[in-house]
DSSP file (Angstrom, degrees, kcal/mol; ACC not computed):
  #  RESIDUE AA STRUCTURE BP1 BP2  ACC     N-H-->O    O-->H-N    N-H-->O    O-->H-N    TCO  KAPPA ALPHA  PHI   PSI    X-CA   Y-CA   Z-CA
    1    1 A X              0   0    0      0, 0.0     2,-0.5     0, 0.0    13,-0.2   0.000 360.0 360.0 360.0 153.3   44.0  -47.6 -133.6
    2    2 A X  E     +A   13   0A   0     11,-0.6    11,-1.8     2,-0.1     2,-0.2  -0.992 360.0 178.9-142.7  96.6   47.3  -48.8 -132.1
    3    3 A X  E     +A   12   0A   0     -2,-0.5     2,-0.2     9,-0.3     9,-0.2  -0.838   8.6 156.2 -97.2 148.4   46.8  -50.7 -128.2
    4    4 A X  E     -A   11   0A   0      7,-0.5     7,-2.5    -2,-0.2     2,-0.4  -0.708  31.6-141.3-170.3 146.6   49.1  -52.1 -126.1
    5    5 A X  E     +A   10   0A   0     -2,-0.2     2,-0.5     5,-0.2     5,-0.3  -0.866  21.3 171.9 -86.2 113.3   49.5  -52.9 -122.3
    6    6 A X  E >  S-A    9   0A   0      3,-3.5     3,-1.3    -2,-0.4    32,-0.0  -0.970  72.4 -11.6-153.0 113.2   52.9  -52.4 -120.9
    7    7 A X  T 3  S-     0   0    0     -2,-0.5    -1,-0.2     1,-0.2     3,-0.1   0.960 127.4 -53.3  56.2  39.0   53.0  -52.7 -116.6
    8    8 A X  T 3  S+     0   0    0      1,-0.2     2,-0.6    -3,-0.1    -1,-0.2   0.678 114.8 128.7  77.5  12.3   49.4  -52.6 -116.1
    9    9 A X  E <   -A    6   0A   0     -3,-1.3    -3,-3.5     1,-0.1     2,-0.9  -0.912  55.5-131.5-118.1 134.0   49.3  -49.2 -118.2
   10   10 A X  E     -A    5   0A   0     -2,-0.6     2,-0.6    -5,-0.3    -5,-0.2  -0.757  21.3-176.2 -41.3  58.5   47.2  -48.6 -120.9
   11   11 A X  E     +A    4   0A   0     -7,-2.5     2,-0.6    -2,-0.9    -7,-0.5  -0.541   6.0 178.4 -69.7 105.0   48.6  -47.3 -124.2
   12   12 A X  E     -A    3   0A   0     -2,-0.6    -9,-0.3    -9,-0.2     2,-0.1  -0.766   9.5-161.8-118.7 100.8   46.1  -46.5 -126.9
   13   13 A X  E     +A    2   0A   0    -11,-1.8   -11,-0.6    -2,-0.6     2,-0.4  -0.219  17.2 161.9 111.4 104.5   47.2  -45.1 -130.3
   14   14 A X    >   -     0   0    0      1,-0.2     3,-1.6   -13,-0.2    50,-0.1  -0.809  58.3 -36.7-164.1 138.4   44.8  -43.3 -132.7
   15   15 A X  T 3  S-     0   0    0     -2,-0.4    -1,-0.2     1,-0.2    -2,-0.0  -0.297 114.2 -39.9  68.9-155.2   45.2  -40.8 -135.9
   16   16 A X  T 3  S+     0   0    0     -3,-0.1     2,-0.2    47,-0.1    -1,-0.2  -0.238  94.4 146.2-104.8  46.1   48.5  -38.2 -134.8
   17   17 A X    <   -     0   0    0     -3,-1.6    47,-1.0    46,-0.0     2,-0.6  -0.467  46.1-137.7 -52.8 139.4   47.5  -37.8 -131.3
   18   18 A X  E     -B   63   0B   0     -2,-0.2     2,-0.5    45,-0.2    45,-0.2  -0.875  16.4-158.9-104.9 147.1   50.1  -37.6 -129.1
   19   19 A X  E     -B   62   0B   0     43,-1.5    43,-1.8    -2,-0.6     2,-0.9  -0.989   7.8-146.8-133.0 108.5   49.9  -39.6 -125.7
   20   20 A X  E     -B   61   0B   0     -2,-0.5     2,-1.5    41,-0.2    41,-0.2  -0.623   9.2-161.6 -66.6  97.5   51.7  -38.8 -122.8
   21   21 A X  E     +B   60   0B   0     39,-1.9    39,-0.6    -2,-0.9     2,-0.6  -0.472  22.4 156.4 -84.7 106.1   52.7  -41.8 -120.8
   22   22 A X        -     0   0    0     -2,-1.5     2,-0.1    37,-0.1    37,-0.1  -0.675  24.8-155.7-146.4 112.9   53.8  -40.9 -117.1
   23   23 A X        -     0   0    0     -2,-0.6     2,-0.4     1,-0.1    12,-0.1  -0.477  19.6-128.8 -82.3 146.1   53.6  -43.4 -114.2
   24   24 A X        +     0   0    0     -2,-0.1     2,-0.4     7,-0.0    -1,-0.1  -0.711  29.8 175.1 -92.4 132.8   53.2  -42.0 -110.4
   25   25 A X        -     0   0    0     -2,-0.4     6,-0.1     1,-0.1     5,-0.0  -0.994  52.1-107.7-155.9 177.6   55.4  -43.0 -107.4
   26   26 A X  S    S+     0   0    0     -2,-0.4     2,-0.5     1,-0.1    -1,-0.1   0.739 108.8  38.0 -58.8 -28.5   56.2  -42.4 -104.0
   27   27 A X    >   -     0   0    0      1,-0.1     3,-0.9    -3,-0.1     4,-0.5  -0.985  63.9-147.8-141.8 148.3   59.7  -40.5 -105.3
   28   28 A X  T 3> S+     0   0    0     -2,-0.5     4,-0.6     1,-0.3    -1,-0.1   0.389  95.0  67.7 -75.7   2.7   60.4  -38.3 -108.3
   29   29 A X  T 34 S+     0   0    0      1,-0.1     4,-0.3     2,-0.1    -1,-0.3   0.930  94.6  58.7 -90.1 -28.5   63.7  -39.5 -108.7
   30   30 A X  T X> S+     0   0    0     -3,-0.9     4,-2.6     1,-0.2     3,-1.9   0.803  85.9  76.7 -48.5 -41.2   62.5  -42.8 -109.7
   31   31 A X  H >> S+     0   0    0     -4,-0.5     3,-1.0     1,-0.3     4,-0.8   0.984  84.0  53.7 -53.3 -76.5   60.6  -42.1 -112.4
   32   32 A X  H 3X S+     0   0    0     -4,-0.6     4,-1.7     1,-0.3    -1,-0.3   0.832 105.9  52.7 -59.7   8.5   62.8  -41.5 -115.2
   33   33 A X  H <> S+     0   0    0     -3,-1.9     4,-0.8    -4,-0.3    -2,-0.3   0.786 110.6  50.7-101.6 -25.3   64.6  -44.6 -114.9
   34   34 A X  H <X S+     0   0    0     -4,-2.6     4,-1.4    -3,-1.0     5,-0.6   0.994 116.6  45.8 -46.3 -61.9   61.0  -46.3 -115.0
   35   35 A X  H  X S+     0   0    0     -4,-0.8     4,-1.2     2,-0.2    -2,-0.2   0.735 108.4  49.3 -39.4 -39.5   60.4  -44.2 -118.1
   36   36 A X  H >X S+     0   0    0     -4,-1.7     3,-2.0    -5,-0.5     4,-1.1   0.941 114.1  46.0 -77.0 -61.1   63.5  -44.8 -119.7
   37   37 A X  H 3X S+     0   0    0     -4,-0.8     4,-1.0     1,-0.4    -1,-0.2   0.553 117.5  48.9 -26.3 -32.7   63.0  -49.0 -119.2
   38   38 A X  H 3X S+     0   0    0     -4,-1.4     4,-2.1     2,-0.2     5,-0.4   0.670 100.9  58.0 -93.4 -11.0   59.4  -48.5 -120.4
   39   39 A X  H <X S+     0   0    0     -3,-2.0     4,-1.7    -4,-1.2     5,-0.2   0.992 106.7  51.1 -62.3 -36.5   60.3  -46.3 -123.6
   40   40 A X  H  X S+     0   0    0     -4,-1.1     4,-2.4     1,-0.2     5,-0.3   0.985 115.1  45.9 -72.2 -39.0   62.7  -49.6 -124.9
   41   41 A X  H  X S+     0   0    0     -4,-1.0     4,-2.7     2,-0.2    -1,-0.2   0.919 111.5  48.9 -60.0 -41.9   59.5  -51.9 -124.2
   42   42 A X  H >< S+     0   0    0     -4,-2.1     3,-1.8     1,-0.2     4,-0.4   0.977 108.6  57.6 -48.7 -84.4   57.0  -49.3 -126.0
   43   43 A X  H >X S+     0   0    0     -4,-1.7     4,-3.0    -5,-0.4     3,-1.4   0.601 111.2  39.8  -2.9 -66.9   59.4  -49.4 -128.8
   44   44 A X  H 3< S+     0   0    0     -4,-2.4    -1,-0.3     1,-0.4    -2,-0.2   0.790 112.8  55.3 -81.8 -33.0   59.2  -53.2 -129.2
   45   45 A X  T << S+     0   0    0     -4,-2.7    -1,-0.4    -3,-1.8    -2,-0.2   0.399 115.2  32.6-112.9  45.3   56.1  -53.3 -128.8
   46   46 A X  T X4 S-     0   0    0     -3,-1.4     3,-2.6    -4,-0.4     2,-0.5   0.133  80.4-170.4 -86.4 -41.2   55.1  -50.9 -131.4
   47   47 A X  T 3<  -     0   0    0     -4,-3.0     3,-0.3    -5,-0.4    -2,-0.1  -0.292  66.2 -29.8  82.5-144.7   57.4  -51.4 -133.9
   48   48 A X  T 3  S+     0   0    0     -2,-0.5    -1,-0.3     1,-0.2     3,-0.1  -0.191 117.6  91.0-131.6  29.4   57.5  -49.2 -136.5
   49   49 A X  S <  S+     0   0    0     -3,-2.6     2,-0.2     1,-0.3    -1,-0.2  -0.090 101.4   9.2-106.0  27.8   53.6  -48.5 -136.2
   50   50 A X  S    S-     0   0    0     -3,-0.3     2,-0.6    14,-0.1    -1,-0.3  -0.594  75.4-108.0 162.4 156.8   54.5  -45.6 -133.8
   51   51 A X  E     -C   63   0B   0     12,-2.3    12,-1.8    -2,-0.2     2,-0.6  -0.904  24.6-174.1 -84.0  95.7   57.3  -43.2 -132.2
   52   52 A X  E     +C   62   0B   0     -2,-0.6     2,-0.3    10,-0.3    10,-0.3  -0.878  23.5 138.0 -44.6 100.2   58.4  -43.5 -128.7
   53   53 A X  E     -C   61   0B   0      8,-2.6     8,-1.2    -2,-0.6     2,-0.9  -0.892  48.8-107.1-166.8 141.0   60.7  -41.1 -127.5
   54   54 A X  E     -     0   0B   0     -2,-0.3    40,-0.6     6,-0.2    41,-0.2  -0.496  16.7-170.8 -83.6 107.3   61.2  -39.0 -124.3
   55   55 A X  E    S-     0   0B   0     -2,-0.9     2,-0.2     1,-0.2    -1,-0.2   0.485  81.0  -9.5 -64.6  -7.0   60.5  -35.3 -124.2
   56   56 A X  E >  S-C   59   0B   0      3,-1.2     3,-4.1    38,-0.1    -1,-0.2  -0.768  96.2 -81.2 162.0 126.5   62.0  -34.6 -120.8
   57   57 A X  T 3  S+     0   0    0      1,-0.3   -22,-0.1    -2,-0.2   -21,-0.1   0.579 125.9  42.5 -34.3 -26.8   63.1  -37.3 -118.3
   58   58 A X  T 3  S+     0   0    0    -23,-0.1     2,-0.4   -24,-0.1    -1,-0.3   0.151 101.1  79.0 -80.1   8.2   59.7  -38.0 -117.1
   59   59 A X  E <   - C   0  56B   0     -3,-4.1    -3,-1.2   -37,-0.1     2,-0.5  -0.997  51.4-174.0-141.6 127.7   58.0  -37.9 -119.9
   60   60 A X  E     -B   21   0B   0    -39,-0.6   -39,-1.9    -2,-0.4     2,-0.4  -0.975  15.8-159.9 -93.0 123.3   57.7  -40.6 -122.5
   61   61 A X  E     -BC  20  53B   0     -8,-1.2    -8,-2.6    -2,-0.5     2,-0.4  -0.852   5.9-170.4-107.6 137.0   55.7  -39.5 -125.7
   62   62 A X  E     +BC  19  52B   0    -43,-1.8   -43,-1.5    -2,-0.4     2,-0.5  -1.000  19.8 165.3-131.6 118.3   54.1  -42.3 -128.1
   63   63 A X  E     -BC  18  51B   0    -12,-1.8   -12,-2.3    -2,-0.4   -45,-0.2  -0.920  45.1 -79.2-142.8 165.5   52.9  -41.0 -131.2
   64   64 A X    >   -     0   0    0    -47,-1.0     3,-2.8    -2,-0.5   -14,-0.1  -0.545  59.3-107.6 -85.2 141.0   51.8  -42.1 -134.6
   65   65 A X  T 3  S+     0   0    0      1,-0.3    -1,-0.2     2,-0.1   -15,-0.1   0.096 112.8  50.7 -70.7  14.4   54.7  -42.6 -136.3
   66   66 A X  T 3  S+     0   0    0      1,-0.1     2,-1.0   -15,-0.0    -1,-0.3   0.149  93.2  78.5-113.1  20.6   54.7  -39.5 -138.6
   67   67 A X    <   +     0   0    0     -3,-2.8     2,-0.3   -50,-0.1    -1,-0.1  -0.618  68.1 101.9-111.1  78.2   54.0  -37.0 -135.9
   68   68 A X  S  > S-     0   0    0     -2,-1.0     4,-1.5     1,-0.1    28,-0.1  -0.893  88.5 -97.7-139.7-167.8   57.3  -36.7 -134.5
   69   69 A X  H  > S+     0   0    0     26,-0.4     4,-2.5    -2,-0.3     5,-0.2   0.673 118.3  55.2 -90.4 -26.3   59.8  -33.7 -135.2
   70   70 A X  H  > S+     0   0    0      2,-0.2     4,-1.9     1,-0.2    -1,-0.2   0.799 105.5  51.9 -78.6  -4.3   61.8  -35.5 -138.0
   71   71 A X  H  > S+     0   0    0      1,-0.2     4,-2.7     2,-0.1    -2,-0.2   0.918 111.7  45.6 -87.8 -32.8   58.8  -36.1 -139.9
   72   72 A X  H  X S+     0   0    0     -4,-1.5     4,-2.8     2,-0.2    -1,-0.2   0.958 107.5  56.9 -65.8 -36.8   57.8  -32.3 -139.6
   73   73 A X  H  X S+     0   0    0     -4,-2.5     4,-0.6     1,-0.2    -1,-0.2   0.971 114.1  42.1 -48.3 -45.7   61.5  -31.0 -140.6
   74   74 A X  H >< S+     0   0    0     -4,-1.9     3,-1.0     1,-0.2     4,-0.4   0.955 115.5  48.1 -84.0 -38.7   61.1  -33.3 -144.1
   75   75 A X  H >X S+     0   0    0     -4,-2.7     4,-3.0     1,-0.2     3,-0.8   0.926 115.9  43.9 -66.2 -33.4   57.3  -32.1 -144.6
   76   76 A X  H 3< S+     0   0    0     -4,-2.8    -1,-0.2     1,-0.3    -2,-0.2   0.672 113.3  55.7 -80.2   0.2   58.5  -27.9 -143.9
   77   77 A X  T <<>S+     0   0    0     -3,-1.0     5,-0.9    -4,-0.6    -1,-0.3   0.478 112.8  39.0-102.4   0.3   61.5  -28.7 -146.3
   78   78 A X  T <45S+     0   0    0     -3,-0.8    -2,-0.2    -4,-0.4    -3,-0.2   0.635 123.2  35.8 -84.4 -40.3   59.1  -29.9 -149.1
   79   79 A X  T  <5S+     0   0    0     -4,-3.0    -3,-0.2     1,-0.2    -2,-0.1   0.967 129.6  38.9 -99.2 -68.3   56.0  -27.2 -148.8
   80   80 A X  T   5S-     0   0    0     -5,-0.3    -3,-0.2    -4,-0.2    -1,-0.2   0.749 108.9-130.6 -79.1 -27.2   58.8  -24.3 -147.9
   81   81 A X  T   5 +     0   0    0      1,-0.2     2,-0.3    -5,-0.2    -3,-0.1   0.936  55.8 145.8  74.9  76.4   61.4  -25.7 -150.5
   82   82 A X      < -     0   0    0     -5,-0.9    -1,-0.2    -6,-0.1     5,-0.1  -0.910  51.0-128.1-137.7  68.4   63.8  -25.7 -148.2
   83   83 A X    >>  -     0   0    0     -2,-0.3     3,-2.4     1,-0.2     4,-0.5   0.133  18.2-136.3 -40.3 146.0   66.5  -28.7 -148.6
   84   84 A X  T 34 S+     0   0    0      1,-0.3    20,-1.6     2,-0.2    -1,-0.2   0.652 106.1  63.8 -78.0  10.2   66.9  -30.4 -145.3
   85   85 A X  T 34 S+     0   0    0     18,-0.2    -1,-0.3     1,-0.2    -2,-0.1   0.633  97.0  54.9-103.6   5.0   70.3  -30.4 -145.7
   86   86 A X  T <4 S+     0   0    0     -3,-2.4     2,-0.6    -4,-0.1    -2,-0.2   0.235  96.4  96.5 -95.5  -8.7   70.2  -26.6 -145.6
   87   87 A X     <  -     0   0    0     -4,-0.5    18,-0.8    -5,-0.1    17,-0.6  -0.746  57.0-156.8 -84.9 106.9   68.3  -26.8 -142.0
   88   88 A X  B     -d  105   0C   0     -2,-0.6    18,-0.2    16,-0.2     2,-0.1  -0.780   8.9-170.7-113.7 151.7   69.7  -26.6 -138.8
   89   89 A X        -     0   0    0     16,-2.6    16,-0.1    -2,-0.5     2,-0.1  -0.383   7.6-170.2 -93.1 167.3   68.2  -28.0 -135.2
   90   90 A X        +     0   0    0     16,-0.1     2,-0.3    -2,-0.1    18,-0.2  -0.583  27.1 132.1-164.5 123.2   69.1  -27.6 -132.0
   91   91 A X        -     0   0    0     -2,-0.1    18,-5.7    18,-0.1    21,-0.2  -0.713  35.4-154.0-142.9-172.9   67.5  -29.7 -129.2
   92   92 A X        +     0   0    0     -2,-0.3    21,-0.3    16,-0.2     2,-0.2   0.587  64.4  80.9 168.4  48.9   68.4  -31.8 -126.2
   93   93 A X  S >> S-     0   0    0     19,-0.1     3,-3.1   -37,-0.1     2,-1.7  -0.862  83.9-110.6-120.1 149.1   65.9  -34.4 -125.3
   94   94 A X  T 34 S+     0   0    0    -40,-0.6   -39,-0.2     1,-0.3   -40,-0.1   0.055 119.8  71.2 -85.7  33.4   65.9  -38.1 -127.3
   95   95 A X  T 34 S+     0   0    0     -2,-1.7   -26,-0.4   -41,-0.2     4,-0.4   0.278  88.7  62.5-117.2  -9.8   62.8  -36.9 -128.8
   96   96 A X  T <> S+     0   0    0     -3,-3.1     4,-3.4   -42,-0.2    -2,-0.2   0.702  82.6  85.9 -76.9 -22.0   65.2  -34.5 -130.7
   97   97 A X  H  X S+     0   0    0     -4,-0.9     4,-1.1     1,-0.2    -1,-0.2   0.850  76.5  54.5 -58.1 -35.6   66.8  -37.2 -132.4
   98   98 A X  H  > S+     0   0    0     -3,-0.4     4,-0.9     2,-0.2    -1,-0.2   0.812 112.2  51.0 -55.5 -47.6   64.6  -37.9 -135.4
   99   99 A X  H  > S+     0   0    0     -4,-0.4     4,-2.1     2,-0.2     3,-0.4   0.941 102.5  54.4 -69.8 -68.4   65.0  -34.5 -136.3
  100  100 A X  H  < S+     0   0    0     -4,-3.4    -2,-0.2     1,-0.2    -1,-0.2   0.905 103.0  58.6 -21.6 -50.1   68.7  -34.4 -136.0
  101  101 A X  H  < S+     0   0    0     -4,-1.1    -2,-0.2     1,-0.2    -1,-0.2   0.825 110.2  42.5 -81.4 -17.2   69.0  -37.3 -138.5
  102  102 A X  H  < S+     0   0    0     -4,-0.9    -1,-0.2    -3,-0.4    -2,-0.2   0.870 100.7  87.6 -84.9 -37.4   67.0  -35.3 -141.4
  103  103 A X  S  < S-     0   0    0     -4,-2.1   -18,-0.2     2,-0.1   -15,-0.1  -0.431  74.0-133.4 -83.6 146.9   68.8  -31.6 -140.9
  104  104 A X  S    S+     0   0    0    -20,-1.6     2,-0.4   -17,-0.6   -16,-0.2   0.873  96.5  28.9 -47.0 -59.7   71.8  -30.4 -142.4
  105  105 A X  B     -d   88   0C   0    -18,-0.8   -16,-2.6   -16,-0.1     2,-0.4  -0.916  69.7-172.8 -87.1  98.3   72.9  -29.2 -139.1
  106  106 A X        -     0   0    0     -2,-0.4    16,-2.7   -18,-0.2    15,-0.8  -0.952   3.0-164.9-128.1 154.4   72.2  -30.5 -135.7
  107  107 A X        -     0   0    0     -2,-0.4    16,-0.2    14,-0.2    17,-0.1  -0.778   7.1-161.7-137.4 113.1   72.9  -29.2 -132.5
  108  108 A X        -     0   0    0     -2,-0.5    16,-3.9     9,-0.2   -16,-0.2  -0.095  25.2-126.4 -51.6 128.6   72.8  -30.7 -129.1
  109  109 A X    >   -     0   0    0    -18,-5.7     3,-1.3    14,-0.2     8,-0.3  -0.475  28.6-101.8 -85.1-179.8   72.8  -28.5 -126.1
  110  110 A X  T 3  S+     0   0    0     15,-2.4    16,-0.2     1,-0.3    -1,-0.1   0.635 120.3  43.3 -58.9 -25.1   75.4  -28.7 -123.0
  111  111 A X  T 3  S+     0   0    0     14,-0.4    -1,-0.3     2,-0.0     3,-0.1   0.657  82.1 111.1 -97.2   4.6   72.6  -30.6 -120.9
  112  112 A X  S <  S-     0   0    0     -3,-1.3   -19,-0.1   -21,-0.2   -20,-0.1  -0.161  81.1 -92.3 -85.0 172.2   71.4  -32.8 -123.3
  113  113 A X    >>> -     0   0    0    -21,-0.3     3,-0.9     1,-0.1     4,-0.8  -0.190  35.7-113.5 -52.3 139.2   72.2  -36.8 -122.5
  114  114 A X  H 3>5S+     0   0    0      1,-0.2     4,-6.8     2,-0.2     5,-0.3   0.968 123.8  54.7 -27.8 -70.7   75.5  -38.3 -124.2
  115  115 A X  H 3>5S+     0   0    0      2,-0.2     4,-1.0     1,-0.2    -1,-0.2   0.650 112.3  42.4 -47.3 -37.5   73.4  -40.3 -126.1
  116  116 A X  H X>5S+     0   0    0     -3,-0.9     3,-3.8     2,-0.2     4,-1.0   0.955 113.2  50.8 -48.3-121.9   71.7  -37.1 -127.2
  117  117 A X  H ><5S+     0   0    0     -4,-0.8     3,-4.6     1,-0.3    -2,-0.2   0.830 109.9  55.1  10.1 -70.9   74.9  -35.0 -127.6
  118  118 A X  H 3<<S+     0   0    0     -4,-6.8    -1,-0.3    -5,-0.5    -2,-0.2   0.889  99.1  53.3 -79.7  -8.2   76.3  -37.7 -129.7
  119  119 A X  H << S+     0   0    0     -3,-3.8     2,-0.3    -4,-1.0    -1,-0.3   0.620  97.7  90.0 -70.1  -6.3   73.6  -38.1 -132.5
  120  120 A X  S << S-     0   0    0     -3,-4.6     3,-0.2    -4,-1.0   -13,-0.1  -0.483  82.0-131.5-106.6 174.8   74.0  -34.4 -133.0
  121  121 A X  S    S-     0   0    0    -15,-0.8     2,-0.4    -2,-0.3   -14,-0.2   0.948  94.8  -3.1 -68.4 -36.5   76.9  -32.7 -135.8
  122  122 A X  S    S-     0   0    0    -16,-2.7     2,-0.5    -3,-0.1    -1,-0.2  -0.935  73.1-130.0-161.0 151.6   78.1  -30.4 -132.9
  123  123 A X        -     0   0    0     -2,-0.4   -14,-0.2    -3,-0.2   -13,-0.1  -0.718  20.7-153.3-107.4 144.8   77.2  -29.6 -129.3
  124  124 A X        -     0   0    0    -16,-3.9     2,-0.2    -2,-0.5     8,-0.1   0.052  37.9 -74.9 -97.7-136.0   76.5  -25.9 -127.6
  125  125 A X        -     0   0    0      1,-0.2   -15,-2.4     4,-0.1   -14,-0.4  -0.354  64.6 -85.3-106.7-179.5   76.9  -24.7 -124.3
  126  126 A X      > -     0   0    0    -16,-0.2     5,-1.6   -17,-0.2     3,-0.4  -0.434  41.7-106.6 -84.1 170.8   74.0  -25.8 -121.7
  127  127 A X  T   5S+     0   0    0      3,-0.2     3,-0.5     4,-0.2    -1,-0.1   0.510 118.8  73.3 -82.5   4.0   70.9  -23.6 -121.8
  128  128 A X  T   5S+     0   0    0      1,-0.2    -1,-0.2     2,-0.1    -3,-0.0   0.916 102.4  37.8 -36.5 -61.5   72.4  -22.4 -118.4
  129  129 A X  T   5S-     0   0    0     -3,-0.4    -1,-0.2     0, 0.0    -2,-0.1  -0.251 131.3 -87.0 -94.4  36.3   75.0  -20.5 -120.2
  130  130 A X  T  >5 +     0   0    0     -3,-0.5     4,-1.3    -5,-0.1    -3,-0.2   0.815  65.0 169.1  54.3  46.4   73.2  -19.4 -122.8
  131  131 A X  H >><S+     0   0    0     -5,-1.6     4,-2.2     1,-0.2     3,-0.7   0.911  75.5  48.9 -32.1 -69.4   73.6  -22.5 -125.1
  132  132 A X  H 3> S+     0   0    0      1,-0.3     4,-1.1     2,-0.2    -1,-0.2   0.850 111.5  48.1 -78.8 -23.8   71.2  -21.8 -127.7
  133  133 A X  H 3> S+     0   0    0      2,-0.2     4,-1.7     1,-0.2    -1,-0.3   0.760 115.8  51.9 -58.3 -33.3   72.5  -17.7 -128.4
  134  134 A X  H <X S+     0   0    0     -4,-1.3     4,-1.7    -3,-0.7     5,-0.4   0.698 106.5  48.0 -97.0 -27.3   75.9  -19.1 -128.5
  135  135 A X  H  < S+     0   0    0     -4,-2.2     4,-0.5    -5,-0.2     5,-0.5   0.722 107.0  52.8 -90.1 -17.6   75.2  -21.7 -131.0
  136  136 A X  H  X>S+     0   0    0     -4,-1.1     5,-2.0     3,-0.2     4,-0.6   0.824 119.1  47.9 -72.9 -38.9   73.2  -19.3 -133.7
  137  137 A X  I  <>S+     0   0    0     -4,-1.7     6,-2.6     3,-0.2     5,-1.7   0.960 119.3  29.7 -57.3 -44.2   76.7  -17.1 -133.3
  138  138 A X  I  <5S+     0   0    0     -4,-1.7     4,-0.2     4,-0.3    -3,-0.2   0.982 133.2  29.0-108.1 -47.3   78.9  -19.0 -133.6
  139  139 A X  I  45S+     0   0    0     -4,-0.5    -3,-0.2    -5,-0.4    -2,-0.1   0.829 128.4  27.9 -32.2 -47.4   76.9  -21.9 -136.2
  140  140 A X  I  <5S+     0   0    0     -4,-0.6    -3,-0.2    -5,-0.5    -1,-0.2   0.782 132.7  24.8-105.2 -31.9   75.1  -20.3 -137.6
  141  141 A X  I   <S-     0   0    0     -5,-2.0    -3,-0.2    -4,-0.2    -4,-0.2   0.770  92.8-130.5-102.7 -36.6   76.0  -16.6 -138.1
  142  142 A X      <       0   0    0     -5,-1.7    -4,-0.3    -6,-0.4    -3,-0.1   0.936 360.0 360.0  79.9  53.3   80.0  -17.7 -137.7
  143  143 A X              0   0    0     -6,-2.6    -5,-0.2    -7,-0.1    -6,-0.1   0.205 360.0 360.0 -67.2 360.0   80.9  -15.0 -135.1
């Protein structure tokens, strides 16, 4: 089991649970810039004994550090036998990012963060506009 205290909050770590960290306040705009400020402290103090990364601006996810999305791309490209370099993503949250770096293909949508956007091979339209239909045409099928 994996603990740590970070702002008076209470992380605890065990197996590939996933743990949802999300702090309350008086306005909702605040919160993801708490989040993002606590995900670089979770990081550090964690290490490489678990995954940190934000599913959705309010939501920091901490998980043991083979349950994230890149470690599942490289385990369904070993049992289906399926190189990863034959695999394409398509995400657009910094939880996407792990996943990105293992697949052949990845592809950011329109909304996702720069930071986001620029770990992926190519970016689509937002899922406004119909991002992710426009990125199997034109990536993947080449219409």
């Amino acid at each position: 089991m994996i603990e740590v205290t970070i702002d008076s909050i209470r992380v605890s770590l065990m197996s590939q649970h996933r743990v949802v960290i999300l702090k309350e306040s008086e306005s909702d705009r605040y919160l993801p810039i708490w989040i993002g400020a606590c995900e670089a402290d979770v990081r550090r103090a964690l290490g490489a004994r678990a995954t940190a990364a934000r599913s959705q601006p309010y939501y920091l996810d901490v998980t043991h550090q083979d349950a994230n999305k890149g470690f599942v791309l490289g385990y369904l490209s070993r049992v289906l036998e399926i190189p990863a370099s034959e695999i394409a993503t398509i995400g657009d949250q910094p939880n996407d990012v792990l996943m990105f770096k293992r697949s052949g293909l990845s592809i950011a949508m329109g909304n996702a963060s720069e930071e986001v956007q620029r770990q992926a091979s190519v970016v689509t339209d937002s899922y406004d506009n119909e991002g992710f239909a426009k990125a199997v045409e034109r990536f993947l099928l080449h219409e």
